[in-house]
VOFIKE-306862 format. One line per field, with one value per residue: residue number from 1; residue in one letter; x, y, z of N, C-alpha, C, O in turn. Coordinates in pm, whole numbers. Each point is the difference from the previous one (the first is absolute). Layout:
<atoms>
nr	c(NUM ...)
rest	c(a ...)
neast	c(X ...)
nnorth	c(Y ...)
nup	c(Z ...)
caeast	c(X ...)
canorth	c(Y ...)
caup	c(Z ...)
ceast	c(X ...)
cnorth	c(Y ...)
cup	c(Z ...)
oeast	c(X ...)
onorth	c(Y ...)
oup	c(Z ...)
</atoms>
This chain:
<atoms>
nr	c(1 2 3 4 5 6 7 8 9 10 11 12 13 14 15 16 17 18 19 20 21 22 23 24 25 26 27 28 29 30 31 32 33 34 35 36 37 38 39 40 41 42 43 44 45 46 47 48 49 50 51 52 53 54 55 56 57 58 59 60 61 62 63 64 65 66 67 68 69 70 71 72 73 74 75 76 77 78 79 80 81 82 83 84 85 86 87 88 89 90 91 92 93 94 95 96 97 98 99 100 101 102 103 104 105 106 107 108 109 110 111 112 113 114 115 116 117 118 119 120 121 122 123 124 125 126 127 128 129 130 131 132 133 134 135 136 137 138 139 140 141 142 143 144 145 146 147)
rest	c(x x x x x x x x x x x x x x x x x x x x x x x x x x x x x x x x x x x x x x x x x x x x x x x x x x x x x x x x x x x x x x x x x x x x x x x x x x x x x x x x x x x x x x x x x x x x x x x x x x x x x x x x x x x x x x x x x x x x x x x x x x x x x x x x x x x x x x x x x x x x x x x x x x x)
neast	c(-1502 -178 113 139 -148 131 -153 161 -136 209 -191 -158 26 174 175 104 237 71 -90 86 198 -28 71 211 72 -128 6 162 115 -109 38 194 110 -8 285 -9 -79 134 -139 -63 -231 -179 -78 20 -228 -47 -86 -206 92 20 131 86 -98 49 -250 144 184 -5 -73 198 137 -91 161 -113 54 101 72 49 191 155 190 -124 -15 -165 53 -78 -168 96 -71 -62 63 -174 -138 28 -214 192 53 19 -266 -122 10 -163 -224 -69 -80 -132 -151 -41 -151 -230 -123 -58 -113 -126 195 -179 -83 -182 -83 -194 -57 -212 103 -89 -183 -62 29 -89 -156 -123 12 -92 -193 -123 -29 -161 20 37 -112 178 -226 -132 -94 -47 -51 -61 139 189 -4 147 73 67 -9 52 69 131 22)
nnorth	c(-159 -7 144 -110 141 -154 14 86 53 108 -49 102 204 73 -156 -31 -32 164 129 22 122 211 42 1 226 175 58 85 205 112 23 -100 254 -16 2 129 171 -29 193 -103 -68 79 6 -187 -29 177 -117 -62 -211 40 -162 75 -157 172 9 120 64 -247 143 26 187 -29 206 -7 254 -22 195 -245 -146 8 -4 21 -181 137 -242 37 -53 -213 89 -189 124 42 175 135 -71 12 194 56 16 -120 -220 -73 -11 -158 -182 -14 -101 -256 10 -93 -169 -135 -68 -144 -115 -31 32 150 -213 122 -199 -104 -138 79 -38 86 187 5 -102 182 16 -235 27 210 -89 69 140 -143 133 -89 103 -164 102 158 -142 218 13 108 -221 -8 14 -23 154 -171 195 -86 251)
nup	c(-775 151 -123 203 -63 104 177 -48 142 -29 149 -112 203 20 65 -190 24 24 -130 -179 -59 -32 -204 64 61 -93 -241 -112 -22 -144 -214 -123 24 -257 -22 143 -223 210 -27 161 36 -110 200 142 -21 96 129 -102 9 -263 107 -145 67 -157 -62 -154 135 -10 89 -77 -12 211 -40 199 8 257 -107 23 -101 173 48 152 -125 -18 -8 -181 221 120 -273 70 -234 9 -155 217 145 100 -33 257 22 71 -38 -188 -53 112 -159 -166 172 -21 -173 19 94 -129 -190 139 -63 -149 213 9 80 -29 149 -129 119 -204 180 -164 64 221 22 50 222 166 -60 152 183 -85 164 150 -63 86 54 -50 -174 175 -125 95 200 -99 10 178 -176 202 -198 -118 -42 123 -76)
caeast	c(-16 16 94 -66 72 22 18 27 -2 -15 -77 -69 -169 -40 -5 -174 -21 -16 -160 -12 92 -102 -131 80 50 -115 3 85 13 -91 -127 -2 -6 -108 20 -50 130 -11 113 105 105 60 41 109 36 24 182 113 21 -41 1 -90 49 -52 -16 -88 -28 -85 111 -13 87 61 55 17 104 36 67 -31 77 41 2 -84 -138 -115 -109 -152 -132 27 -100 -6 -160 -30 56 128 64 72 95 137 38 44 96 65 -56 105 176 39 44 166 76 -39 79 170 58 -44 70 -86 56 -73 -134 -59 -161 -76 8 -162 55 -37 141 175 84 65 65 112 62 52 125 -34 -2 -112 74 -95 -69 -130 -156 -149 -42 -157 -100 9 139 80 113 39 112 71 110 105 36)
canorth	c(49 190 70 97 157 82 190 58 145 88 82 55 30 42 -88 -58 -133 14 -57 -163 -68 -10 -82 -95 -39 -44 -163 -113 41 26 -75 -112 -14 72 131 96 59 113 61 2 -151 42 111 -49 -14 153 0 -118 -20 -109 -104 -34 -104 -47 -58 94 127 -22 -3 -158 -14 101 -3 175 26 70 -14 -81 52 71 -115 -103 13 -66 -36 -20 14 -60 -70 -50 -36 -113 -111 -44 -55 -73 -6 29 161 107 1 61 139 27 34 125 106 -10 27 173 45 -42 159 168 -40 -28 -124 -88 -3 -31 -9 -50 -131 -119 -94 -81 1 -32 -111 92 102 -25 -75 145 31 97 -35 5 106 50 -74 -6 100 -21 154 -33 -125 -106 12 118 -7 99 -72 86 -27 111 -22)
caup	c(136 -14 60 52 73 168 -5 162 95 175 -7 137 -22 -133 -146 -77 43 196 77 -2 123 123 -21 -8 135 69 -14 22 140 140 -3 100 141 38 4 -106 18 9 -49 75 -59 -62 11 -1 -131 -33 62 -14 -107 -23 -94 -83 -95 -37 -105 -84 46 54 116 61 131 -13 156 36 75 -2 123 138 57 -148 -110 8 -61 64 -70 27 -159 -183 13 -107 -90 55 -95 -56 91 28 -145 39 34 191 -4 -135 76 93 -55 -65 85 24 -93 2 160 -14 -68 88 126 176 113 52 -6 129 6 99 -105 54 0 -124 -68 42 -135 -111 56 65 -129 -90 85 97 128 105 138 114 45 -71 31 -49 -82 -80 35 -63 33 -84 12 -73 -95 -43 -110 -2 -126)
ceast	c(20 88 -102 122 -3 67 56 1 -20 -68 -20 -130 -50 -12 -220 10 -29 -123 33 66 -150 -133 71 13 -112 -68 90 7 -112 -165 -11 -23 -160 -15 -23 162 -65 80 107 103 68 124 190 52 66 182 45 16 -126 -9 -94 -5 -171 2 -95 -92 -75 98 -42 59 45 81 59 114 43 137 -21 105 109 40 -96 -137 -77 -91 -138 -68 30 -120 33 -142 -53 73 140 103 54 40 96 3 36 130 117 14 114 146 -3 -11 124 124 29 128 151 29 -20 54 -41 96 -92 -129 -60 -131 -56 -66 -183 99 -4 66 148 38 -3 87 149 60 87 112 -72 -17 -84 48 -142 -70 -112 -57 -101 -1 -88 -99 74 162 90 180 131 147 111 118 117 88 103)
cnorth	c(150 40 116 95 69 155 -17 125 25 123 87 -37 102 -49 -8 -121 -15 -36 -170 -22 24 -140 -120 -46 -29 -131 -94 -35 83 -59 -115 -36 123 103 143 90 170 93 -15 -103 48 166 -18 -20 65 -27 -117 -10 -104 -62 -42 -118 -21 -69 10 96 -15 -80 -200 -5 123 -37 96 -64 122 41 47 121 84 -179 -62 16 -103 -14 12 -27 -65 -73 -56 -84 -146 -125 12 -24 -131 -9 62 98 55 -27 124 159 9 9 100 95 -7 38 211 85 -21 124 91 -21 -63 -141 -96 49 -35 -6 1 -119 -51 -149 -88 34 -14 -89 25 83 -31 -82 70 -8 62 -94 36 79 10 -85 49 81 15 161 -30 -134 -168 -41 47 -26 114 -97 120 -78 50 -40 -10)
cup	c(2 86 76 44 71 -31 178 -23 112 -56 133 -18 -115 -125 -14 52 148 -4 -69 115 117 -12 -14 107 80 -39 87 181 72 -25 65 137 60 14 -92 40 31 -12 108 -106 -134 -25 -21 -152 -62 20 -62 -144 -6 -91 -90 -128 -116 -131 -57 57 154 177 72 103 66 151 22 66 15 107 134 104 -111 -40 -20 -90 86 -106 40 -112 -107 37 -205 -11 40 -131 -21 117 -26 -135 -21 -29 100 -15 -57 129 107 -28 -27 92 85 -69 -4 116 1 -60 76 56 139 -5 28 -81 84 -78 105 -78 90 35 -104 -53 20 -81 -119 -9 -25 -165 -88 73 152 110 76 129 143 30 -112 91 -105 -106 -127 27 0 41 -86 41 -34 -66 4 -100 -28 -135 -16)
oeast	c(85 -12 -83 110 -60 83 -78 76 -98 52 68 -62 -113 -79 -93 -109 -53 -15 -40 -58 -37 -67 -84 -22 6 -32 -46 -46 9 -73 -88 -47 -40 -105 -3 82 -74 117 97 116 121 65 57 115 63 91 119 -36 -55 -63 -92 59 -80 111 -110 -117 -28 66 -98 -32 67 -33 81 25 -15 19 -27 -38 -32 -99 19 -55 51 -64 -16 25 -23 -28 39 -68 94 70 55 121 -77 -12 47 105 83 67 93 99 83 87 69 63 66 113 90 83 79 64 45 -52 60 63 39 -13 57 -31 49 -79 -13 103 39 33 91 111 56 39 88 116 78 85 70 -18 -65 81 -115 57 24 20 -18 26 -6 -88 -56 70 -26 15 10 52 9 4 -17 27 43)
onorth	c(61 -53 79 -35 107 42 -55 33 -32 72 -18 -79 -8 43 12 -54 -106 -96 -80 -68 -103 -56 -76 -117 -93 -81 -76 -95 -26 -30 -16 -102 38 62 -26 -27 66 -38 58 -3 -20 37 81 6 -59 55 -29 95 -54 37 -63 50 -87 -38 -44 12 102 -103 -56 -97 74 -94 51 -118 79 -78 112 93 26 -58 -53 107 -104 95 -16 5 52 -60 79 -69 -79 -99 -50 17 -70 -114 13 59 90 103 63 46 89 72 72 102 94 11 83 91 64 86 112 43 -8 -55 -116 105 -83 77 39 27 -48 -35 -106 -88 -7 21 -73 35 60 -37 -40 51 -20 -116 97 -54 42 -109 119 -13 -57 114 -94 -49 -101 100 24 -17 50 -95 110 -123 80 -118 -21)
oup	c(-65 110 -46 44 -6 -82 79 -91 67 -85 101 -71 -47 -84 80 18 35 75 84 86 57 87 -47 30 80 86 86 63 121 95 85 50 110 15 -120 88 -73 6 -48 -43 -3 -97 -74 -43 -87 -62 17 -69 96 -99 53 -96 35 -39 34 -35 65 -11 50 69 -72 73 -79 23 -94 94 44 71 -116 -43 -109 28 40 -44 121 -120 -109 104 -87 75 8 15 -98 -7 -66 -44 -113 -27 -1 12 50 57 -18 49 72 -26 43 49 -8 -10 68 60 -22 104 108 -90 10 -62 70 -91 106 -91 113 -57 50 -80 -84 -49 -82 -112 -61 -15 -87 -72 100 -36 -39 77 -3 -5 -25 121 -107 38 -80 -71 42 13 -118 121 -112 59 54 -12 -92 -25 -113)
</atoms>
C-alpha cells in the first residue's frame, strides 16, 4: 500500500500556489452555483491566511481565514478535491486551524456554514447562532466555536 504525504501550508496571494487555491475554490464552491470570481471577490484574499493541504505538489484542500475580531478567526472558502471528499480531509483542514488559533490565543472561531454542512460543522464542536440566511444564493448559517 503507498504512503501518501500531506504538506500543510499557510500561504498568501503571492505563494506559486494561490492560482490552484483560485481554480479549486471555483471548482468545488462557485461553478456549481454557476457562479464566476470577480476581482471584488478575490481582493479579501490579500488579508487572510491560507490553509493549504497538498500531495505531491498539487493542492487537494484548502481554508482561508482571517481576523474577524481581535480574538476571533472567521473561517472561509474550504473547498476540498472532489477525489478526496469525505476521507476526513475538511476535517483534518479545520483542526489544524483550531489548533493554529489556540497558539494565537484566539477565543473563538466564527463561520458561515452552506446549509449542507452544519453536520459537519456541529461534529467539529461548532454551533448554530441566530436564524439561517441567504448568501451567494444559497442557505447559510452562522457557527461558531469558542476555544
Amino acid at each position: 500500500m503507498e504512503t501518501i504525504n500531506y504538506n500543510f501550508k499557510i500561504i498568501n496571494t503571492t505563494s506559486e500556489l494561490y492560482q490552484q487555491v483560485i481554480e479549486l475554490r471555483y471548482e468545488i464552491l462557485r461553478k456549481p452555483l454557476g457562479l464566476q470570481f470577480c476581482k471584488k471577490d478575490l481582493i479579501c484574499d490579500d488579508n487572510e491566511k491560507i490553509l493549504t493541504v497538498t500531495t505531491n505538489d498539487f493542492i487537494i484542500g484548502v481554508l482561508q481565514f482571517r481576523n474577524n475580531e481581535r480574538n476571533t478567526y472567521k473561517l472561509r472558502q474550504m473547498a476540498i478535491a472532489k477525489a478526496w471528499q469525505h476521507k476526513g480531509m475538511g476535517a483534518i483542514l479545520v483542526q489544524y486551524t483550531i489548533e493554529y488559533a489556540k497558539k494565537k490565543k484566539k477565543e473563538k472561531i466564527v463561520l458561515h456554514a452552506r446549509q449542507t454542512a452544519i453536520g459537519f460543522y456541529k461534529k467539529l464542536g461548532f454551533k448554530t447562532v441566530g436564524v439561517s440566511f441567504e448568501e451567494v444564493g444559497i442557505p447559510h448559517h452562522k457557527m461558531e466555536l469558542y476555544l
